[in-house]
TITILUM-849837 format. One record per residue (C-alpha): y, z, x; residue in three letters. Coordinates in steps of 0.05 Angstrom, whole numbers, plus 5000, padded with zeros to 4 digits. Example, Ala and Ser with C-alpha at 12.3 -4.5 7.8 and 13.67 -1.06 7.14 Angstrom:
BEGIN
<yy = 4910&zz = 5156&xx = 5246&res = ALA>
<yy = 4979&zz = 5143&xx = 5273&res = SER>
END
This chain:
BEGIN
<yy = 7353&zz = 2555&xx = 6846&res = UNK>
<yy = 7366&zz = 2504&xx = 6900&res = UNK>
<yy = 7364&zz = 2440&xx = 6854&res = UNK>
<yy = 7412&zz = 2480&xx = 6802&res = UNK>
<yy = 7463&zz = 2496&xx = 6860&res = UNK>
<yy = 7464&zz = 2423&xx = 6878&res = UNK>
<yy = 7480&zz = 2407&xx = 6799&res = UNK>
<yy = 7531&zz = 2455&xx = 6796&res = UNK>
<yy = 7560&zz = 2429&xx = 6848&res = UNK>
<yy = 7561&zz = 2359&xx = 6836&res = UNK>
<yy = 7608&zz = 2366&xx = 6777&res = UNK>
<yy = 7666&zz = 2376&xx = 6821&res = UNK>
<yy = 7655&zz = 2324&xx = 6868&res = UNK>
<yy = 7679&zz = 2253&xx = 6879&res = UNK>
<yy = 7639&zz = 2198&xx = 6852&res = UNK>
<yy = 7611&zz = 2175&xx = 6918&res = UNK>
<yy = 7595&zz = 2234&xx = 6940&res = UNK>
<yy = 7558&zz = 2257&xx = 6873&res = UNK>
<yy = 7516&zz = 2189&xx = 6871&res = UNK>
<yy = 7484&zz = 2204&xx = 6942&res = UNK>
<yy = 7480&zz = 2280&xx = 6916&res = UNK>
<yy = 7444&zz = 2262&xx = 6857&res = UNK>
<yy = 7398&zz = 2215&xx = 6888&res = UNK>
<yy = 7382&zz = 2264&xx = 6944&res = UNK>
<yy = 7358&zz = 2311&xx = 6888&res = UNK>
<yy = 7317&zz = 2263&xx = 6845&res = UNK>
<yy = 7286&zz = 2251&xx = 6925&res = UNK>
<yy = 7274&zz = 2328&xx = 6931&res = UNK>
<yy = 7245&zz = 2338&xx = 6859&res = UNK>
<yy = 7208&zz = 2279&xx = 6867&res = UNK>
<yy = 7167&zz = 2310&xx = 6940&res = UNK>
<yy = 7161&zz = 2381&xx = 6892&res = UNK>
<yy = 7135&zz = 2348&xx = 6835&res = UNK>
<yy = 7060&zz = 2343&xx = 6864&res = UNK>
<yy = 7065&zz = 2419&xx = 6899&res = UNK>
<yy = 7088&zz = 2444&xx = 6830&res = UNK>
<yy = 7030&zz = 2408&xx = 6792&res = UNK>
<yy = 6986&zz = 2434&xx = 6843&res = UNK>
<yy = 7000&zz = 2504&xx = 6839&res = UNK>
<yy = 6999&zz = 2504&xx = 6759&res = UNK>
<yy = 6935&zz = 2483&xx = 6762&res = UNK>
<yy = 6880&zz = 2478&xx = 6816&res = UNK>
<yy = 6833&zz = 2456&xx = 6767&res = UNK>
<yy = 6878&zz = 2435&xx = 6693&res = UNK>
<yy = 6938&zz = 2404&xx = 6712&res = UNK>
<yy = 6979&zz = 2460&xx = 6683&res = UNK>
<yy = 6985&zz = 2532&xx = 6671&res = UNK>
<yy = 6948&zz = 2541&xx = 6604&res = UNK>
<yy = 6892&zz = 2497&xx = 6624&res = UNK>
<yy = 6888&zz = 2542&xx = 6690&res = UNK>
<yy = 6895&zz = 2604&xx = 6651&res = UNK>
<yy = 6840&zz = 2573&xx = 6603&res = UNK>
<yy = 6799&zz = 2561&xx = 6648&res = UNK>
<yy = 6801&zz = 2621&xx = 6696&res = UNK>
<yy = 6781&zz = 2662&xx = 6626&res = UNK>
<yy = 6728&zz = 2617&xx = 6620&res = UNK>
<yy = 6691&zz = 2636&xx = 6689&res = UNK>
<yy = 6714&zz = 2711&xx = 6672&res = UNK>
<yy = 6676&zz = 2708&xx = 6615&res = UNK>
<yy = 6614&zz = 2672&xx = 6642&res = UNK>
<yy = 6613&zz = 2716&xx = 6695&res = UNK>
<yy = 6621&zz = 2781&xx = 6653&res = UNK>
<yy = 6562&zz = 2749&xx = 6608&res = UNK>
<yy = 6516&zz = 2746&xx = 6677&res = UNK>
<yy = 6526&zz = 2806&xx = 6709&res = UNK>
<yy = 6517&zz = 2849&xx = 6633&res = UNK>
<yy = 6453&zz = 2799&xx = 6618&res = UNK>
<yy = 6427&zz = 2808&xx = 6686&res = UNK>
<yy = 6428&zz = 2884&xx = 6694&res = UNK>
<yy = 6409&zz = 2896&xx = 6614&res = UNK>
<yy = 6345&zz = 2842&xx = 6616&res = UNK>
<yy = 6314&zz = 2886&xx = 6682&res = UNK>
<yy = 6325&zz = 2951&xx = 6646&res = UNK>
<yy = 6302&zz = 2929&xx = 6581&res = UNK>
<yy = 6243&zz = 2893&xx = 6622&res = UNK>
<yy = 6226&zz = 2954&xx = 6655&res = UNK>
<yy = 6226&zz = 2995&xx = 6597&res = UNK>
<yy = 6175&zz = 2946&xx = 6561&res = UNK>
<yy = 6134&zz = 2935&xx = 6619&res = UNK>
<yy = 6125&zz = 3020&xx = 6628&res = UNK>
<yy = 6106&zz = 3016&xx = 6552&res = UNK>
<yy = 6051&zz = 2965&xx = 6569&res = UNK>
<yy = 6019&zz = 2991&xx = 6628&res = UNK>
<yy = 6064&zz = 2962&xx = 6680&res = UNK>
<yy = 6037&zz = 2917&xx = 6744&res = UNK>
<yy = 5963&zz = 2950&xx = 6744&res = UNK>
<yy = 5924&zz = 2938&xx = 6692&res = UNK>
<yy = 5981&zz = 2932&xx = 6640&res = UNK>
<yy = 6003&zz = 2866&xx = 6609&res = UNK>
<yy = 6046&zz = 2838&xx = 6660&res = UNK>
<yy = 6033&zz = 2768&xx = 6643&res = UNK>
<yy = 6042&zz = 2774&xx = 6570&res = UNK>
<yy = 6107&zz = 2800&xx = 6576&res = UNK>
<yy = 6126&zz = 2749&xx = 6630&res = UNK>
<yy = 6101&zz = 2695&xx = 6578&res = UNK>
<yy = 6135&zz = 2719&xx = 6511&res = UNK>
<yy = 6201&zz = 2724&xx = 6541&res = UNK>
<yy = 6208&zz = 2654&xx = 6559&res = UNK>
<yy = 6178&zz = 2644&xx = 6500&res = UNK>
<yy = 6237&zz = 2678&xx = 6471&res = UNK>
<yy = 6290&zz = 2627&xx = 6508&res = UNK>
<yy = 6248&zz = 2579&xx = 6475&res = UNK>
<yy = 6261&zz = 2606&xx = 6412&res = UNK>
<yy = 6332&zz = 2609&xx = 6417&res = UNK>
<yy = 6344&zz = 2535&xx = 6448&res = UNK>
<yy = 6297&zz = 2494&xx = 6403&res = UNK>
<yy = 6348&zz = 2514&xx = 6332&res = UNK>
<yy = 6411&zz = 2492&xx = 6378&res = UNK>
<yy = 6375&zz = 2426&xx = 6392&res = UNK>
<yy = 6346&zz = 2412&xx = 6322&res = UNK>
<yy = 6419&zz = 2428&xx = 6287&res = UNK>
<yy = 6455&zz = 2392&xx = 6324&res = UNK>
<yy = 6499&zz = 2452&xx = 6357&res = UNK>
<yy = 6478&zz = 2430&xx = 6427&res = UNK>
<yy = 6460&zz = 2358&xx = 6442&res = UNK>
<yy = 6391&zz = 2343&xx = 6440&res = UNK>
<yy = 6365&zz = 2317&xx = 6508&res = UNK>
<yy = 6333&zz = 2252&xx = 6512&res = UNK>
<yy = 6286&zz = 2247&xx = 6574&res = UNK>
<yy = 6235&zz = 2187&xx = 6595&res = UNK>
<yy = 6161&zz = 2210&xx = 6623&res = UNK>
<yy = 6186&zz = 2195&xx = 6688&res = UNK>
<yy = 6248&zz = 2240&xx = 6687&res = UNK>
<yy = 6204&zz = 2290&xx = 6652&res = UNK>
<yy = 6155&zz = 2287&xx = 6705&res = UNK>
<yy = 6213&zz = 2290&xx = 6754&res = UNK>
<yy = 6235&zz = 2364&xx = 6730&res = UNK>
<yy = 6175&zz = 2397&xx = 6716&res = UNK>
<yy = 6157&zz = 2420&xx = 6786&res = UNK>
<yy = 6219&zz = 2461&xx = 6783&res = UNK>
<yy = 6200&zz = 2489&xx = 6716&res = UNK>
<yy = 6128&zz = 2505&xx = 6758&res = UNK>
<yy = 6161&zz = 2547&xx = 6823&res = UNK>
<yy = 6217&zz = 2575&xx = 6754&res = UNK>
<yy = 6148&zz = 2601&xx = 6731&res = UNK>
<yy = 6132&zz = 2630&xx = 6798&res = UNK>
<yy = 6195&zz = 2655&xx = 6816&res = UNK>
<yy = 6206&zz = 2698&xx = 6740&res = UNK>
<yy = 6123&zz = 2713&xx = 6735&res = UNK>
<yy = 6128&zz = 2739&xx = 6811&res = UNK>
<yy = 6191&zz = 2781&xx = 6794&res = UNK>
<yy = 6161&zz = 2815&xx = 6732&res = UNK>
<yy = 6106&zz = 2841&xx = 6775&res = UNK>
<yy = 6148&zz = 2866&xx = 6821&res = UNK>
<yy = 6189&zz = 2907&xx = 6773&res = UNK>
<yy = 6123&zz = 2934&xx = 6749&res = UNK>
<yy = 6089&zz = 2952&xx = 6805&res = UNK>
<yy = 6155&zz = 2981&xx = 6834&res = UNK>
<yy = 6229&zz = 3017&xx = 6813&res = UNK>
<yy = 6285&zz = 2962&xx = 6797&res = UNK>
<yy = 6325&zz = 2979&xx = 6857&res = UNK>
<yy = 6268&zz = 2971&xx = 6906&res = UNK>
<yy = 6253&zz = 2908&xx = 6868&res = UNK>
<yy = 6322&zz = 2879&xx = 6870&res = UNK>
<yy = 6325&zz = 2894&xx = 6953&res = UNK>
<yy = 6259&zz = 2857&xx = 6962&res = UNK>
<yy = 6287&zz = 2799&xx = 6919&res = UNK>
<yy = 6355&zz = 2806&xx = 6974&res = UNK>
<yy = 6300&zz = 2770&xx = 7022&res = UNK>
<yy = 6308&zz = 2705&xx = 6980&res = UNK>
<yy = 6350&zz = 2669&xx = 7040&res = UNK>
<yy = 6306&zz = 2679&xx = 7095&res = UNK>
<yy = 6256&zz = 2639&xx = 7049&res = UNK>
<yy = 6307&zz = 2579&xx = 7026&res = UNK>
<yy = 6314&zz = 2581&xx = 7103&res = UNK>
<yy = 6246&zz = 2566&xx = 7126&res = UNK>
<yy = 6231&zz = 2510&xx = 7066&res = UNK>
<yy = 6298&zz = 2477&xx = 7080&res = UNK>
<yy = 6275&zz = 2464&xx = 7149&res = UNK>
<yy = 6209&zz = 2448&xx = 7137&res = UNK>
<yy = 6209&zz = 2406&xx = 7061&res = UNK>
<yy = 6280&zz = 2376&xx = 7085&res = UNK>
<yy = 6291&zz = 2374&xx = 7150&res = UNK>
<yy = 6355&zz = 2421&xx = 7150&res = UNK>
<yy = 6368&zz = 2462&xx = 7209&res = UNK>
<yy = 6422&zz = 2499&xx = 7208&res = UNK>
<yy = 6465&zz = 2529&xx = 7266&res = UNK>
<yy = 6450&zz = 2588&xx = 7299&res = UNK>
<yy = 6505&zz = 2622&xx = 7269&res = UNK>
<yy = 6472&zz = 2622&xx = 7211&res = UNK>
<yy = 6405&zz = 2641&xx = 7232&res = UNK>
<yy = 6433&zz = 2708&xx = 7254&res = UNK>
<yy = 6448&zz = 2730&xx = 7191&res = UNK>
<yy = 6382&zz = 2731&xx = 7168&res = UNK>
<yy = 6368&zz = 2795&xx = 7214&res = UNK>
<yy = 6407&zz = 2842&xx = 7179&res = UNK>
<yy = 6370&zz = 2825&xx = 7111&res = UNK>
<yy = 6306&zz = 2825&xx = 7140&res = UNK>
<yy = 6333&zz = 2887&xx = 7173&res = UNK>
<yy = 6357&zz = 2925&xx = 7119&res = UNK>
<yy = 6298&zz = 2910&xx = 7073&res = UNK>
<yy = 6251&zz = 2940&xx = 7126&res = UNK>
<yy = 6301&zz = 3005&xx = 7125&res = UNK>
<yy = 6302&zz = 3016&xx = 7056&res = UNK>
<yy = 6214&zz = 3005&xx = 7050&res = UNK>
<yy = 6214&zz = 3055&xx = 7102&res = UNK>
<yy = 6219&zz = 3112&xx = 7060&res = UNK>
<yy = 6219&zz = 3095&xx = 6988&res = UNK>
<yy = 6196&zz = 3123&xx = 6937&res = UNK>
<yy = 6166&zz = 3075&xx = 6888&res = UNK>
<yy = 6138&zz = 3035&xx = 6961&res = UNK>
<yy = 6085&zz = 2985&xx = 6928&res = UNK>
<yy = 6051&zz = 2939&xx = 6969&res = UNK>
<yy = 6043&zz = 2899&xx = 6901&res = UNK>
<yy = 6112&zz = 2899&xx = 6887&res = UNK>
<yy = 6127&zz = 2869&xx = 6961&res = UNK>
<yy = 6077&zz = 2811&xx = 6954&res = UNK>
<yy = 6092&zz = 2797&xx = 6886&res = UNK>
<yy = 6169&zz = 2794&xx = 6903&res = UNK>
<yy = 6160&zz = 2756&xx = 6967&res = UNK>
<yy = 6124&zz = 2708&xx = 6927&res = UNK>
<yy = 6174&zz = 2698&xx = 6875&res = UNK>
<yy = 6218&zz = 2700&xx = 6933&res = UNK>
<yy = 6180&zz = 2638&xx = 6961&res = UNK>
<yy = 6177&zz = 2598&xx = 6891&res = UNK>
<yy = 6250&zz = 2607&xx = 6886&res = UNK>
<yy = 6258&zz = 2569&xx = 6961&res = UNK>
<yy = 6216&zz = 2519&xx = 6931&res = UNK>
<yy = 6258&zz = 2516&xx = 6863&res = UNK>
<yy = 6310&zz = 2505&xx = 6898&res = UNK>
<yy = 6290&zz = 2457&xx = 6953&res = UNK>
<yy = 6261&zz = 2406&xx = 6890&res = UNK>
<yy = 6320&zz = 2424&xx = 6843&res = UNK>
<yy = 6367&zz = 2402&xx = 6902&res = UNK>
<yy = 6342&zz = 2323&xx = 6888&res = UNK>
<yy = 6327&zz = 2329&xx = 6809&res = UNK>
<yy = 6390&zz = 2359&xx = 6791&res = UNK>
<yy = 6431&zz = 2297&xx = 6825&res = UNK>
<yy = 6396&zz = 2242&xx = 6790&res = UNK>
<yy = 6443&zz = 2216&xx = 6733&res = UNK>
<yy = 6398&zz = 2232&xx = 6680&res = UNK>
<yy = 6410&zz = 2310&xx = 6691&res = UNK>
<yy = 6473&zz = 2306&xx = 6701&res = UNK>
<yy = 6479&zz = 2271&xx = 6626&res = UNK>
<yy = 6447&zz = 2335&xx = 6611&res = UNK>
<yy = 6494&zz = 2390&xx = 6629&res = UNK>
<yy = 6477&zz = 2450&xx = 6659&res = UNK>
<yy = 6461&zz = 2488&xx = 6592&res = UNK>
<yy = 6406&zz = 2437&xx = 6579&res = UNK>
<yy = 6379&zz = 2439&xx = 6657&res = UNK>
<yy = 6363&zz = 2497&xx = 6651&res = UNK>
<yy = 6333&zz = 2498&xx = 6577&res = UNK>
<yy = 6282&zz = 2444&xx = 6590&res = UNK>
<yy = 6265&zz = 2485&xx = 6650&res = UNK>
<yy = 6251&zz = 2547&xx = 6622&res = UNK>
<yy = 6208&zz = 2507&xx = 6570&res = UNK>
<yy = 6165&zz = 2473&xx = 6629&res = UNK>
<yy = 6162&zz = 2547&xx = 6668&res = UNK>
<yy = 6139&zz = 2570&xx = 6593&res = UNK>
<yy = 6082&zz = 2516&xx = 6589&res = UNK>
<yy = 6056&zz = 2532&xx = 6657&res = UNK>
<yy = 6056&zz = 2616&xx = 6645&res = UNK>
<yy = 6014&zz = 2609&xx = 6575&res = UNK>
<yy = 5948&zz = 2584&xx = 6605&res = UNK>
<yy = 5958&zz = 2629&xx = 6655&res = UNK>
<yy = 5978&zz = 2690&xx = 6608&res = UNK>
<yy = 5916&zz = 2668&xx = 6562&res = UNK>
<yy = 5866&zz = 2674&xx = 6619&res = UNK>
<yy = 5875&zz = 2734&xx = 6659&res = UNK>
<yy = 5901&zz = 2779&xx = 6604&res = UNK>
<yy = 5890&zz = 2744&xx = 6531&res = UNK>
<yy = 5809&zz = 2768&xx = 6521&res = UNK>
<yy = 5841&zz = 2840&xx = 6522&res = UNK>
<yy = 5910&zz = 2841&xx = 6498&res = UNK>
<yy = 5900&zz = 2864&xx = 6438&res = UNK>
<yy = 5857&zz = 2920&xx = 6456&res = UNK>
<yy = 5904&zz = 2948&xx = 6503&res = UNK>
<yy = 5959&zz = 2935&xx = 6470&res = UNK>
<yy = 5924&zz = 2976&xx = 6417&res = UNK>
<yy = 5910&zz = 3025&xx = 6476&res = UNK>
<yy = 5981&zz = 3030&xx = 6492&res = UNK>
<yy = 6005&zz = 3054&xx = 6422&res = UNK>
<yy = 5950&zz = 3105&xx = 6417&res = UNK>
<yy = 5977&zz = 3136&xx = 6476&res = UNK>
<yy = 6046&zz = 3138&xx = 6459&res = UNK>
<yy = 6083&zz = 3080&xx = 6461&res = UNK>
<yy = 6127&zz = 3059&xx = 6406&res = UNK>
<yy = 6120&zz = 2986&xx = 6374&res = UNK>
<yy = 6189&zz = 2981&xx = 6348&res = UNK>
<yy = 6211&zz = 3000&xx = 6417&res = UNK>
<yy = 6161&zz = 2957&xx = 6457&res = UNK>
<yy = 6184&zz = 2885&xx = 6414&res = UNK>
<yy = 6256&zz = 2912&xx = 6416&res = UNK>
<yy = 6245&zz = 2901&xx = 6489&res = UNK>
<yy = 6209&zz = 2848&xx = 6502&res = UNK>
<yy = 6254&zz = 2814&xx = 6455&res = UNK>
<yy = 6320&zz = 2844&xx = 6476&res = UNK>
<yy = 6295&zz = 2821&xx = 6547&res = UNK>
<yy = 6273&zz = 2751&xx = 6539&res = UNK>
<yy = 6344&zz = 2740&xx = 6499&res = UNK>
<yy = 6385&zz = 2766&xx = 6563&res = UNK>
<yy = 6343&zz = 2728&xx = 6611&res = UNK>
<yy = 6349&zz = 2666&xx = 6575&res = UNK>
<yy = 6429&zz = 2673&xx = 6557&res = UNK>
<yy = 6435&zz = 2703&xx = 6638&res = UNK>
<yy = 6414&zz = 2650&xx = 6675&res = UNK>
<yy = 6440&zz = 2593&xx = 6629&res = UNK>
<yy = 6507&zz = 2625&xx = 6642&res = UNK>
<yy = 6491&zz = 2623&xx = 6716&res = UNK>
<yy = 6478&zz = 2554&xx = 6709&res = UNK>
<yy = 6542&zz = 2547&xx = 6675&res = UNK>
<yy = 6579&zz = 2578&xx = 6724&res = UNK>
<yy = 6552&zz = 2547&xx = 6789&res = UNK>
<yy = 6581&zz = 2479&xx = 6759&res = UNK>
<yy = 6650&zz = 2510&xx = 6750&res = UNK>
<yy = 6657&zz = 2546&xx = 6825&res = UNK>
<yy = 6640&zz = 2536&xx = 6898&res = UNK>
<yy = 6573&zz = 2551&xx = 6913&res = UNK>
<yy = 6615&zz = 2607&xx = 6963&res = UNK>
<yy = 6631&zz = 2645&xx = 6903&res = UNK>
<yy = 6569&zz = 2643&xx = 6869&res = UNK>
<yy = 6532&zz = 2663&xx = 6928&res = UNK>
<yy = 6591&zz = 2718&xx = 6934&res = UNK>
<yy = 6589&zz = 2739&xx = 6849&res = UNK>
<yy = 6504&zz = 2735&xx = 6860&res = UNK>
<yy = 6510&zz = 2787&xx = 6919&res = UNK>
<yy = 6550&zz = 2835&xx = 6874&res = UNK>
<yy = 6511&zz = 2826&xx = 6817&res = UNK>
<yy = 6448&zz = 2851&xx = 6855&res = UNK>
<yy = 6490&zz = 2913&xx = 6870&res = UNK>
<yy = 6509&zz = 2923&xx = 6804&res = UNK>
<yy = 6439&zz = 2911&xx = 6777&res = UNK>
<yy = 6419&zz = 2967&xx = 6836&res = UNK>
<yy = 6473&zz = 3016&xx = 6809&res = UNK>
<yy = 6444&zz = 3010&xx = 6734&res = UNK>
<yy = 6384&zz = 3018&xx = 6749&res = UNK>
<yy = 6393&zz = 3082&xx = 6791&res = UNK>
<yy = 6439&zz = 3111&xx = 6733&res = UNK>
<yy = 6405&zz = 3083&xx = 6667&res = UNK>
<yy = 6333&zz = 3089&xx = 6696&res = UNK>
<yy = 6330&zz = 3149&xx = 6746&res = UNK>
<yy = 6314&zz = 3103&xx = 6806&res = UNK>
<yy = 6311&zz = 3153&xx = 6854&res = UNK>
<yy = 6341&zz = 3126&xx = 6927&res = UNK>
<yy = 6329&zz = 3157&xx = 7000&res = UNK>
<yy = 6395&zz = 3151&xx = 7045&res = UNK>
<yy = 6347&zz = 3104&xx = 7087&res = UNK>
<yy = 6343&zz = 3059&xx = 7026&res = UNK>
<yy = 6425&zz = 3066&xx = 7006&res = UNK>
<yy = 6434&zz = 3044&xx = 7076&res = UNK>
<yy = 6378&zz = 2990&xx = 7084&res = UNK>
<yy = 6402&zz = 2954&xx = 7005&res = UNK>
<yy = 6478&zz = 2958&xx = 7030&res = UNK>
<yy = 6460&zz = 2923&xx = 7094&res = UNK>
<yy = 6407&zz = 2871&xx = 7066&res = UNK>
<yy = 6450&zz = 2848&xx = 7004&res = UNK>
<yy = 6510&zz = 2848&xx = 7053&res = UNK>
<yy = 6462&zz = 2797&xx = 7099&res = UNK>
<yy = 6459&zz = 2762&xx = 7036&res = UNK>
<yy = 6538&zz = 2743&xx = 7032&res = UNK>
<yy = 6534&zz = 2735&xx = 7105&res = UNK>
<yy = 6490&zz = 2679&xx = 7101&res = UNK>
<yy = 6528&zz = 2650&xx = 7050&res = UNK>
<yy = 6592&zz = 2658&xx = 7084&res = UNK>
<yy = 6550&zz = 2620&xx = 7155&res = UNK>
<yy = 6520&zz = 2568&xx = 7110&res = UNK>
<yy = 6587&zz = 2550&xx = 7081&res = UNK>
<yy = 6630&zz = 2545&xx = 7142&res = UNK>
<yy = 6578&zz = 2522&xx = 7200&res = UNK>
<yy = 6546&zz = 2464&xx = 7148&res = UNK>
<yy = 6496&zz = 2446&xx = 7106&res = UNK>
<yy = 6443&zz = 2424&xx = 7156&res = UNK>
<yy = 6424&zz = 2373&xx = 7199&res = UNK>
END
């Protein structure tokens, strides 16, 4: 409105005076010019490309949150099909549905859809120890969710910064202020709550999670170096993460094969006789190997395209989502001890991120 009033008026005046008029506009366009393309566009340059791209991440992120919550209910459903965490077969299932991202990367590579990653045996040898703790992290989780309810699973798995915590400090050297620090009380706090009284309590399911818990730290700590290096960053995030579900894959079948293959079939076998449905049990382990797989490729996806702020932020909503389906879909029954302790622990969660972000990475 400003620069039009200054046209307007610039008509009616002398010559002089509308030559230093005009060239006091082009000055005044010429400081808005940058503001204007900036607030088009924090990431494209204009409004369409910002419009583009802010559908982008709401589609990514509707893709993780749906993936996340439907892969631990149809997980759940397969593992109470097959025994669950005691004497069922935990590993098996573990093991087929990476097998099942597996499945669905290896056709995009071969026809060309996705790029095909080219890796030397030292870059190769570089990324598999994060495919090993990937292993121990999803392996560790499954027997969690089998020994235990989803919801109680999802606030043990809330405990996951305490853990990055203590490797950071030890494996790198990172200590972080004690703002920080402090925030780890009111997960640890609020996952103490909610064991208190629940129902499903397990100690399986809390070792099994605190492991995964701990292979995650580790994940993380090694993925912070590999994940720099040029090479995987040619990659992309999509293929990151598909070469290291394929190493985490390798690592489960030996596993899968010795504590549980002498015997699958017979209690597999076992399992139908005594009710279970086969159409409903590979429905399952299928449906949840696909959602795990698409889930945290998307994640991957989407870290690269926000601050790690709002991941950390979209990652502590998703567990409460994931806690809300589970309690609705599945019948996860919750004590108000538990309501209270998840609430606070996954809210420690975002505090943590929150300290991390604003006090520093470390020193």
């Amino acid at each position: 409105a400003q620069s039009y009033a200054l046209h307007t008026a610039s008509f009616s005046a002398p010559s002089a005076m509308k030559t230093e008029m005009d060239a006091g506009v082009h000055s005044l366009l010429k400081r808005r010019a940058p503001v204007q393309a900036k607030s088009l566009g924090l990431r494209g340059g204009d409004a369409q490309s910002s419009w583009n791209e802010n559908l982008e991440l709401a589609i990514l992120f509707g893709i993780w949150y749906w993936g996340n919550a439907y892969y631990n209910i149809t997980n759940k459903r397969a593992l109470n099909a097959l025994g669950g965490a005691k004497g069922g077969l935990v590993w098996i299932v573990s093991t087929l549905q990476l097998f099942i991202g597996v499945l669905w990367v290896l056709p995009l590579w071969l026809s060309g859809l996705r790029k095909f990653p080219t890796m030397s045996a030292q870059s190769v040898a570089e990324i598999f120890p994060v495919g090993v703790f990937a292993a121990g992290n999803h392996a560790g989780t499954v027997l969690g969710l089998g020994a235990g309810a989803v919801s109680f699973a999802q606030i043990l798995k809330a405990c996951e910064p305490v853990f990055s915590a203590a490797n950071e400090v030890v494996f790198l050297g990172d200590v972080q202020t004690w703002q920080v620090y402090i925030t780890l009380i009111p997960i640890i706090g609020g996952v103490a709550l909610a064991s208190l009284k629940e129902v499903s309590f397990s100690w399986l399911a809390v070792i099994s999670c605190m492991i995964a818990n701990q292979c995650a730290a580790l994940k993380a700590v090694v993925g912070k170096g590999v994940m720099k290096k040029p090479w995987a960053k040619a990659m992309g995030a999509a293929n990151q993460y598909g070469i290291v579900n394929m190493a985490a894959w390798s690592v489960l079948v030996p596993i899968a094969l010795v504590l549980e293959g002498s015997n699958a079939v017979s209690k597999y076998n076992a399992f139908l006789a005594k009710g279970a449905k086969q159409s409903d049990v590979l429905f399952n382990i299928i449906a949840s190997g696909l959602a795990f797989y698409i889930y945290n490729e998307v994640s991957f996806m989407a870290l690269n395209k926000v601050s790690p702020v709002t991941h950390s932020v979209a990652n502590t909503l998703k567990r409460i989502v994931i806690i809300l389906a589970s309690c609705a879909i599945l019948g996860d029954r919750m004590t108000i001890e538990g309501a209270i302790g998840s609430v606070v622990a996954v809210g420690g969660t975002l505090l943590y991120s929150l300290a991390k972000s604003k006090y520093g990475g470390g020193h």
